[in-house]
C-alpha positions, -999 to +999 in steps of 0.1 A: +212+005+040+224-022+014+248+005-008+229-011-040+198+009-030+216+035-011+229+044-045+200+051-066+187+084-045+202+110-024+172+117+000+163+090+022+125+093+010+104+068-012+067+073-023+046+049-010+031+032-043-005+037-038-031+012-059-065+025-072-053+052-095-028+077-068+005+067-077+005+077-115+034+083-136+037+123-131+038+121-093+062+091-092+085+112-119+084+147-094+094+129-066+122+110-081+134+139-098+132+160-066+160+129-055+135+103-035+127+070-049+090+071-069+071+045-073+042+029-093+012+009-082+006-021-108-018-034-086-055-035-101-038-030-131-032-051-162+004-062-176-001-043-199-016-013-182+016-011-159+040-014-195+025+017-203+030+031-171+065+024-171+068+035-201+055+071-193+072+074-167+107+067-180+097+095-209+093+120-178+125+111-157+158+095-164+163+089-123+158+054-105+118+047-097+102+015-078+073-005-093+055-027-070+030-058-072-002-073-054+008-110-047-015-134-058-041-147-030-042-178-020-072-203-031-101-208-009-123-237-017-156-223-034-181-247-044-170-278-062-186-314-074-178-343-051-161-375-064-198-389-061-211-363-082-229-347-054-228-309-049-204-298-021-211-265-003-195-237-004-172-226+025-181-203+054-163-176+039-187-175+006-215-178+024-204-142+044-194-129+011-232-137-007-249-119+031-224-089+028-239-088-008-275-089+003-269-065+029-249-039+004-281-043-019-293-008-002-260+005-016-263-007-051-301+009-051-288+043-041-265+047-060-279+032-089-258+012-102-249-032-095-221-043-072-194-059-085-186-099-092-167-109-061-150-137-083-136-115-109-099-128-101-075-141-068-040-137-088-042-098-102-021-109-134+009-116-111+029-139-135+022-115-168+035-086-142+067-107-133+072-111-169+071-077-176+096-068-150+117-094-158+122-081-198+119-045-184+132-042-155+133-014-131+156-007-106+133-016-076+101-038-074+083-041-042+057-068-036+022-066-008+003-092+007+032-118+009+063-127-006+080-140-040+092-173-043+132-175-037+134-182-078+115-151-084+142-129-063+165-142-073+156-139-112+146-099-106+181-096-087+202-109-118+180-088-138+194-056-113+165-053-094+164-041-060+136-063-043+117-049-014+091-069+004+065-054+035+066-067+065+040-061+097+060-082+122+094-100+130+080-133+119+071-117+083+105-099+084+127-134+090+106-152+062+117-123+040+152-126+050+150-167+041+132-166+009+162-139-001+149-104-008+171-078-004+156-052+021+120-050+040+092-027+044+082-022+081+049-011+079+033-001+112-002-002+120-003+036+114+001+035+081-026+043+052-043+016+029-040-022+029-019-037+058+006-060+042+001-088+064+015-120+048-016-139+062-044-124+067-062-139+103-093-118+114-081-126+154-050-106+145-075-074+132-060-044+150-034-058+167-004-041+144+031-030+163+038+007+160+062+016+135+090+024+158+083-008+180+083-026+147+111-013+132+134-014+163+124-053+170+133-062+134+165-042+133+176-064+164+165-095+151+168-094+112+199-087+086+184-066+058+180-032+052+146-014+066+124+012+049+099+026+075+064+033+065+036+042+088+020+081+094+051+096+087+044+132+078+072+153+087+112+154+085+113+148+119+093+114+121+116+104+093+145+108+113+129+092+148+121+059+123+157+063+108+175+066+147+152+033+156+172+016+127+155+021+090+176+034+066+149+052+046+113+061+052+085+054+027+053+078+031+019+071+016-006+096+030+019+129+026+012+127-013-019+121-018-028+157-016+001+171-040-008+181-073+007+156-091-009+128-076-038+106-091-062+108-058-098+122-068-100+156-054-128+147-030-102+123-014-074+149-011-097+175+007-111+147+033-073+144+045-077+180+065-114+182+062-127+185+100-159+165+089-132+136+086-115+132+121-101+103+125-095+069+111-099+030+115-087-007+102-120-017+082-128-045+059-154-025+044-145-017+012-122-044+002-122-074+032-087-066+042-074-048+065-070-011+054-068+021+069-090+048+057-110+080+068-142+070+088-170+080+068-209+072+066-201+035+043-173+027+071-193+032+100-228+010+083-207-021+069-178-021+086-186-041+115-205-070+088-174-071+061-161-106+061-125-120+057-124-123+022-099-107-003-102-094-029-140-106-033-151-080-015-129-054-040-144-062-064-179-069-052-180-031-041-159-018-072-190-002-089-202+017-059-173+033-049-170+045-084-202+058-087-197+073-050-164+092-065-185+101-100-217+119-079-194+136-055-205+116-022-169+110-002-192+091+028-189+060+001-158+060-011-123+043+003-109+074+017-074+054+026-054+076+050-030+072+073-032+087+113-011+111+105-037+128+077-045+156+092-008+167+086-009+169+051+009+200+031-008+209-007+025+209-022+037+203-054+055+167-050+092+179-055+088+209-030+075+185-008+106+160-010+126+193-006+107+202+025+112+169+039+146+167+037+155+202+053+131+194+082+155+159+083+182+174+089+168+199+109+156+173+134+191+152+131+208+184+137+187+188+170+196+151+179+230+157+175+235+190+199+209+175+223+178+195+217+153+165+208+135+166+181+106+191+171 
């Protein structure tokens, strides 16, 4: 790994920063106290909502932490006047998004309460975000759903920060390399949450690499540092993704469940409840590509959720709130990764701790020949 990121923390660990309320200050702060790299999930949040995050958590640790950004989505075409003043349809996308609506109507009714406005924003205050960093910076930002212009790098690196950008395939990982970031994130399809695909084609839906496969094809193909990320739950999948060629391992899914972390409690007992047992790529919830727990909401809409981010966020905002609020996990975005069912309750720190001893545990094996257990 690049020495300028090898640098900031001892343990070759980073918390996956998790959007929608799980990666808050205090669980960032344990784990890069315990000597991992923290992180922070500005996405869904304001500018200003983030500053104050940043702020907390630099009055809870004095150690290196990671703050990372939603990319702005690119524009569709919605419904427009034509030069002869004549309406002009709306695309095939917004007509899914208006039937997915109809058909979630049942929802709204249940739990009584509206669904969302699915055109309640494409660009999740990016620029106001990139400000921020810019007269605040941290010492890493990491960026989903696409990458940064080359300006934007290379303004964050003279600012001294580290830039990480996730990758789901070789293609993604060589574009990063061009546009000038200074490491990737290979996230295999195992992983938790929103697939960080840089284009998001609904022919490509489930057809992710493995995390090893992934990471091994870009170290042989691209020069930049590797973090792996993908249903890694254990000190010796961290050092099977670190002998295929990362340098350091980002998990997701392993803190959700520890104390410190901002998950609602119903979420954090579906990781190892047996009503919960297994999990799937949906577009249910959001009309991207994220893995979750299968549950009753997954199972009804899944199969009818168009292509279309982050309308469909926001369109079912309200009812996965309300789900959360009346206790009902079957319709809320359980995200989970398929190693879930692996999850420790332990306090973040003793967590990092536990990783790291089973690391070099398992490199130990490797290195006197016993494999890894």
């Amino acid at each position: 790994m690049s020495s300028a990121l090898t640098d900031l923390f001892p343990h070759p660990i980073v918390q996956a920063p998790m959007a929608g309320g799980v990666s808050v200050p205090r669980l960032a702060a344990a784990v890069s106290e315990a000597g991992g790299l923290g992180f922070l999930a500005a996405g869904y949040k304001t500018a200003d909502g983030m500053y104050q995050e940043i702020k907390q958590l630099r009055s809870l640790t004095t150690r290196p932490f990671g703050v990372n950004l939603f990319m702005p989505q690119p524009e569709y075409p919605g419904a427009s006047t034509g030069s002869t003043g004549a309406a002009v349809a709306a695309p095939p996308y917004r007509a899914a998004v208006d039937v997915y609506a109809h058909q979630l109507a049942g929802e709204a009714t249940w739990y009584e309460t509206e669904l969302g406005d699915p055109d309640s924003g494409r660009e999740d205050g990016y620029d106001a975000k990139l400000s921020v960093l810019l007269d605040n910076p941290v010492k890493v930002a990491s960026f989903h759903f696409g990458i940064p212009t080359p300006e934007v790098l290379d303004s964050l690196r003279r600012a001294g920060t580290f830039t990480l950008v996730t990758v789901t395939t070789v293609e993604e990982a060589l574009a990063v390399e061009r546009a000038g970031a200074d490491a990737v994130i290979a996230q295999g399809v195992e992983a938790g949450g929103h697939q960080g695909t840089h284009r998001d084609l609904p022919e490509n839906d489930g057809a992710g690499l493995g995390l090893l496969s992934l990471v091994a094809q870009i170290r042989e193909t691209v020069n930049l540092p590797i973090v792996a990320a993908g249903g890694l739950m254990r000190g010796s999948q961290i050092a099977a993704a670190l002998a295929a060629g990362a340098s350091a391992a980002q998990l997701g899914t392993a803190f959700v469940a520890a104390p410190e972390s901002g998950a609602h409690a119903l979420h954090k007992q579906a990781l190892t409840n047996p009503l919960f047992t297994r999990t799937e790529l949906t577009r249910a919830f959001s009309g991207r590509p994220a893995r979750g727990l299968v549950n009753r909401f997954m199972r009804e809409h899944g199969p009818y959720a168009p292509a279309a981010y982050p309308e469909i966020h926001h369109l079912t905002s309200p009812l996965r709130k309300k789900a959360a609020a009346s206790g009902d996990p079957q319709g809320m975005a359980l995200w989970a990764g398929q190693g879930h069912r692996m999850a420790r309750e332990l306090p973040a720190g003793q967590l990092v701790e536990v990783l790291v001893a089973e690391l070099a545990s398992a490199r130990t094996a490797l290195s006197t020949g016993g494999g890894l257990r």
